[in-house]
N, C-alpha and C positions, 0 to 999 in steps of 0.2 A: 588795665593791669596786664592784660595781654600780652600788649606791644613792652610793655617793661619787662616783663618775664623774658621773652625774646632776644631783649639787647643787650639784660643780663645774661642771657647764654651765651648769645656771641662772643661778647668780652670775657668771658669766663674761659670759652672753649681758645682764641685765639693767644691768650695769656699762658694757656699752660701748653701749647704748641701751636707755631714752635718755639716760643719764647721762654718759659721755665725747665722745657722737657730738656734744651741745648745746656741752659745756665746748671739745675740742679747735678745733671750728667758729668759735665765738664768738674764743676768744682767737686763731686766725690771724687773723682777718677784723680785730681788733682793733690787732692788733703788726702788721698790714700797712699799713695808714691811718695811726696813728701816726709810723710808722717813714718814712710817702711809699713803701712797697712796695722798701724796702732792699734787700730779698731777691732785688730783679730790678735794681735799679739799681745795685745796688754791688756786682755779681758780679764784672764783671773787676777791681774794686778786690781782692775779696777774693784773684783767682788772681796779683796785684802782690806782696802782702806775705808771701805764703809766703815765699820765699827768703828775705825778712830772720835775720839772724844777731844773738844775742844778743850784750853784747857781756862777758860771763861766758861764756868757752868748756865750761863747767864745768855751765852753766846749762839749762834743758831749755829747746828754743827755740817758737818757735811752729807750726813742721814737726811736732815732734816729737810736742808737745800734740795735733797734729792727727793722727799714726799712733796716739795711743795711744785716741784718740776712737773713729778710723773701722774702730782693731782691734776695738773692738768694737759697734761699727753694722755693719762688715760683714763679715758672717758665713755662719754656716747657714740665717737669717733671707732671703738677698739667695740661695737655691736653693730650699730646701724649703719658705721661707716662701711665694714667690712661685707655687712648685709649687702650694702646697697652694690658697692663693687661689684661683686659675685654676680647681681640679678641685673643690673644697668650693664656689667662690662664681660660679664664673663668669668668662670672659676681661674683662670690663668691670670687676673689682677692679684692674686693672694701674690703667686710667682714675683712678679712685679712689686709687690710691697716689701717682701721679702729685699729685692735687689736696692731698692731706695731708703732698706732701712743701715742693711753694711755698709753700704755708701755715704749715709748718710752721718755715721758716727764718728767717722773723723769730722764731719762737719762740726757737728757738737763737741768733741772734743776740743776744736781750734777754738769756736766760737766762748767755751765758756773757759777756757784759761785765758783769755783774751781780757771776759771778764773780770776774774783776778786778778789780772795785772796792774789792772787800769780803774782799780774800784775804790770806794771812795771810805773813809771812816766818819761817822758821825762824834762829833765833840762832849754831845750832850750822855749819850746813854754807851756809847763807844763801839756799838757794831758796825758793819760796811754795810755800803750799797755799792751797786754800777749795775753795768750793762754795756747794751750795746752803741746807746748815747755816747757812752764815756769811753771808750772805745778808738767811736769815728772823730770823737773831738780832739782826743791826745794823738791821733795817727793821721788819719785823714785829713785834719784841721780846720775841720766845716763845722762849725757850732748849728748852722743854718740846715746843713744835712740831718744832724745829730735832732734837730727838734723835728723837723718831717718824720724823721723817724718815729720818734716818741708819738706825735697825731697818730701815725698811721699802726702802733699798736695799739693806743687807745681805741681808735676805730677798730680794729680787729677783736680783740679781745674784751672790752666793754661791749660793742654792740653787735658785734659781727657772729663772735663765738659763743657770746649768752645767749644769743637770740635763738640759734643753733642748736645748744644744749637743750634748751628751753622747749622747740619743737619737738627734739627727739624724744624727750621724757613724757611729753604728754601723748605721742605719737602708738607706745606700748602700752596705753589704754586702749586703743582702737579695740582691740579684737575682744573686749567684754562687753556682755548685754546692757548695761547701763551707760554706754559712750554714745552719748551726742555731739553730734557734730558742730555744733552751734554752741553748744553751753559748756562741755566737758575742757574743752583746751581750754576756755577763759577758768575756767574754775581750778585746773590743773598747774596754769600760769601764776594765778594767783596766793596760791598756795605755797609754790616754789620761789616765788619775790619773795613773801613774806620771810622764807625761814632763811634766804641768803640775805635780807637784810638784817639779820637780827646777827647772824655771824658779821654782817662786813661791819656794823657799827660797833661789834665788840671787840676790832683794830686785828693788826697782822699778828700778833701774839696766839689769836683765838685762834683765825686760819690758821697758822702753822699747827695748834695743837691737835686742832680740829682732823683734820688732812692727813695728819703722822696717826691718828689713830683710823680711822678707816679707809685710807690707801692700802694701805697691806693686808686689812682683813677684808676688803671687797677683792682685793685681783688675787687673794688666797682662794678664797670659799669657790668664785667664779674659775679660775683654774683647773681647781679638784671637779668641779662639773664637770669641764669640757675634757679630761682625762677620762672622766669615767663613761660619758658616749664615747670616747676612743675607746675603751677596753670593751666595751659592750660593741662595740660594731668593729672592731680589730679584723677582723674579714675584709672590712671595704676598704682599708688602705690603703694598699697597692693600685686598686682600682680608682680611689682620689688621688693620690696622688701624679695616677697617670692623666686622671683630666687635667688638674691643675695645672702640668709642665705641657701636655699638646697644646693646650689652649693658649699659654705663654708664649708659644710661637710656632703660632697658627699666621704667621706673617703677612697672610694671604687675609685674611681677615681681616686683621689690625689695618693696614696698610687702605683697604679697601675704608674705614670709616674710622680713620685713626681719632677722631673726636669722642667716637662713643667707645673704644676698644678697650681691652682688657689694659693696656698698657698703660691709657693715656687715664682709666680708673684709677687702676693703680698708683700709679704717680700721685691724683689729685689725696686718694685715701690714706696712703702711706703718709705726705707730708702733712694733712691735717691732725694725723693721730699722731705719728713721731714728732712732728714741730722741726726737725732736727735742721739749721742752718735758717731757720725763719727769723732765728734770734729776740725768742724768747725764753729761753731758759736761761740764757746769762743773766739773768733778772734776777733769778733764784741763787743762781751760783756764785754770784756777787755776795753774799750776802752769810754765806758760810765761812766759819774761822778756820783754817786751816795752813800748814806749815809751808806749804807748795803748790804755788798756784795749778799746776797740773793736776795735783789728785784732786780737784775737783772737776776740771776740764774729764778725769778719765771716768769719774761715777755720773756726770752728765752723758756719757757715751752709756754707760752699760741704761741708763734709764729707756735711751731709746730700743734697748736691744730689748729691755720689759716691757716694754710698747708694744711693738709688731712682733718682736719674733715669737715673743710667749703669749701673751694676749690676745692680740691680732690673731694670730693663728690658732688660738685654743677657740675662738668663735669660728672659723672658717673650715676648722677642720671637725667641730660637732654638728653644723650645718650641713656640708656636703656629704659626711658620713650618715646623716640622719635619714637622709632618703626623701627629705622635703624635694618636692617638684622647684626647679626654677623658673623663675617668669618675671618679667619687668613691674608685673601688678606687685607683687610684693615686697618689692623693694622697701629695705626696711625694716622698721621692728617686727613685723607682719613674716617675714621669711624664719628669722629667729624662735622666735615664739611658735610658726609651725615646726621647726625642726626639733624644739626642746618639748613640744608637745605628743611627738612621734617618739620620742624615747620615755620621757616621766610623765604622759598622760597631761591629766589637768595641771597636775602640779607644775609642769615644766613654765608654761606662760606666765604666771603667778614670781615665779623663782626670776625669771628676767625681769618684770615687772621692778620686783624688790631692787636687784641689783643696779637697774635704768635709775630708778632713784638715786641713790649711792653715786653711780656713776656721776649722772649728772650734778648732781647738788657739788661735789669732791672742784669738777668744770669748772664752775661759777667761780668758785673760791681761789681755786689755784690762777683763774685767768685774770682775777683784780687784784690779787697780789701783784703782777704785775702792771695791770695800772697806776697803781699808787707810787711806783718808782717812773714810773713816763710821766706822769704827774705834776713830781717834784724837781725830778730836771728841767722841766719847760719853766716853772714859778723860780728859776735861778735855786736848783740842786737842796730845796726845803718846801714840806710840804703847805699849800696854800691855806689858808685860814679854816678855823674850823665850820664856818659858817659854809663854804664853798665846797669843803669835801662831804659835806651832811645832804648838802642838794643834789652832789653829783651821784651819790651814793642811792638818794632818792630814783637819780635817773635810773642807772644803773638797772635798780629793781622793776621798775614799768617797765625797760625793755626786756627781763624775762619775762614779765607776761603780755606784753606785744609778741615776742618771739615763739612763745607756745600758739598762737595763733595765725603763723604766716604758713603760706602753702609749701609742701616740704622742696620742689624746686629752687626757690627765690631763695627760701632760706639757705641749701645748699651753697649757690652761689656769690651771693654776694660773700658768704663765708672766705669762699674758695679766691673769689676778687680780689678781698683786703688782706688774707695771707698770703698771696702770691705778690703785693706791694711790699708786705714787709722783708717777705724773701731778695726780692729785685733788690732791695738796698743796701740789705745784709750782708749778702754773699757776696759781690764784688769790693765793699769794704774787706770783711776778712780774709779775704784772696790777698789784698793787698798790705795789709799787717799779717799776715799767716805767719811771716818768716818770725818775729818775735814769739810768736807759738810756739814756731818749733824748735827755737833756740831755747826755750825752757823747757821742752821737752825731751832734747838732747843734756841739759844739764840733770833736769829729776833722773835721767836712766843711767848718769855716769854717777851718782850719787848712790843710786838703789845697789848697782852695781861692787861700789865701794864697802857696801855691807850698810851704809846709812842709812836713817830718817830723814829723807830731803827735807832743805829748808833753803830758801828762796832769797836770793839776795839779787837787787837790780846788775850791780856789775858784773855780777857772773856772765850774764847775756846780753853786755856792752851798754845796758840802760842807765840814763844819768836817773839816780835814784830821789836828787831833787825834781822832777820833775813826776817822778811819781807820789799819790796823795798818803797810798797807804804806807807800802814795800819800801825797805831800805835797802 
């Protein structure tokens, strides 16, 4: 087990530099100049068109699209990820996540109007699907690519990312008198299969409801936490704030073990929590009705920005204002929970405890939702018999409770492996379709501009609309 933990490192560490650090870099720097830097100018566009209503009450709307996104962008990733950063990399990976998440929202932007473009309507019940299969099939013209793809979010997200959620949730029992090391994670895993499979058998209808109701009241409640160690510790500020930006480049450092450095954290923590250009959220955003494929490409940007900039950072900055000591030992729910214990006493570890729940379970859900569309494009664009999604779903759930029981390295990694495949294949696809992005990007703002409700027509942006499944 050793030597595997090992090889997993290696690959792990040489994947994300210099191999993802050159790719994720180049394509923000690129989707942001492109775009005129959308990601900052069309912010409050983006927090406009949430409320829009489909006008299919029946239909999954563009709110929706966006809980079942940010179920799974935020998660155990936006605690222990951020944890770990801080005590593995150093407080200047916050710095760095920050920079991979503006970066990173034109990514999302491109990547989920990409998805509307190119997404598909069902016959039977009349909502869409797509993604980023559909996508590289109608631009790229590799159906062969487009199912690699599909494996390798299933591998991500069914086993990669559960397994993940699944250790960090049992992970924030460590620090009570009754956790055994031996019994408590199998019992903890077990517990945690049990209740996602009672959701995933009760179909994508339940997840969405499920998700739309406690996404916004967990990253509410946990919010107002981490605001209120801000006002309680408003003194230390300035003083974090100055570690976070020396330590962001501390060059001399980074450069010296850039593998373990705040940057090269950053990076891996940032794109596990944001997702943003991994390409999976066009999964979700596929999937929502709405009048213009951009406004949903532009509430898939602002989700990433609820990711790191508010969440991410609302754990990062009650931590390092907390006064908890840093050290590599506690990497983890373990840094967390002494931080929130330093400020609320008992109660603090108790209150993460609760929310690690939440988090995680939200994980699971949001992360097989997009299974079930990699799914059905691999069985030719419908999903495969009931008999085979009942077993997979079975699988599904023993690997959360395999994954509540892996050592928390292994499980990091291989995580970090199979997102950084689906990233590899994602981003140079939408590099190479971007430009139909932005040519309906340039159409939604000569619309907005016009005083209109954009509404999406193929020839507007040169597309022969027969060859689109849904758009006319």
């Amino acid at each position: 087990m050793q030597g595997f933990s090992e090889i997993l490192g290696l690959i792990d560490d040489y994947m994300y530099y210099p191999v993802l650090i050159v790719v994720l870099t180049f394509a923000g720097i690129y989707f942001s100049f492109k775009s005129k830097f959308a990601q900052v100018r069309l912010c409050f566009e983006s927090m406009r068109i949430i409320a829009e209503r489909p006008d299919d009450k029946n239909a999954v709307s563009s709110f929706g699209a966006l809980m079942v996104s940010t179920a799974s962008r935020v998660g155990t990733g936006n605690i222990i990820g951020v944890s770990t950063a801080i005590c593995l990399g150093g407080p200047g990976a916050v710095f760095w996540m920050w920079v991979l998440a503006i970066l990173g929202g034109s990514s999302a932007l491109v990547e989920s109007t990409l998805a509307q473009i190119f997404k598909h309507k069902d016959t039977k019940t009349g909502h869409s699907y797509g993604g980023p299969a559909y996508y590289i099939e109608a631009v790229i013209h590799s159906k062969a690519l487009a199912v690699i793809f599909c494996i390798s979010l299933i591998a991500t997200y069914a086993f990669g990312f559960n397994a993940l959620a699944s250790y960090n949730l049992q992970s924030t029992f460590s620090v009570y008198p009754f956790y055994d090391a031996d019994i408590t994670p199998m019992a903890i895993g077990f517990v945690t299969a049990l209740a996602a499979g009672w959701c995933l058998f009760g179909g994508a209808k339940r997840i969405v409801k499920v998700t739309g109701v406690l996404v916004p009241v967990m990253g509410v409640v946990y919010v107002l936490a981490s605001i209120a160690v801000i006002v309680i510790k408003i003194d230390m500020l300035p003083s974090v704030l100055k570690m976070i930006f020396s330590d962001a480049f501390n060059f001399k450092a980074i450069f010296s073990g850039i593998a373990g450095s705040c940057l090269m954290f950053g990076i891996k923590r940032g794109l596990y929590s944001n997702e943003a250009g991994v390409g999976s959220a066009p999964n979700a955003a596929a999937s929502a009705q709405t009048s213009h494929p951009v406004k949903q490409g532009l509430i898939q940007m602002l989700s990433v920005y609820i990711d790191t900039i508010l969440i991410c950072s609302a754990t990062a900055f009650m931590c390092l204002m907390s006064g908890a000591p840093i050290s590599r030992e506690a990497a983890g729910a373990q840094y967390v929970q002494q931080s929130m214990f330093m400020i609320f006493g008992d109660f603090g570890p108790v209150f993460i405890s609760v929310i690690m729940v939440l988090f995680a379970f939200t994980t699971l859900l949001g992360n097989l939702f997009y299974v079930d569309n990699a799914i059905a494009y691999i069985n030719g664009k419908k999903m495969p018999s009931h008999v085979f999604m009942s077993a997979f779903k079975v699988v599904c759930a023993i690997v959360v409770l395999v994954g509540a029981m892996m050592p928390m390295n292994d499980a990091w990694a291989i995580a970090d492996i199979l997102m950084g495949v689906m990233a590899l294949i994602n981003i140079p696809c939408i590099m190479i379709a971007g430009k139909i992005a932005f040519s309906a990007l340039a159409d939604y703002e000569s619309q907005r501009r016009s005083g209109k409700n954009p509404e999406f027509h193929a020839s507007s942006i040169g597309l022969d609309s027969s060859k689109l499944a849904y758009w006319k």
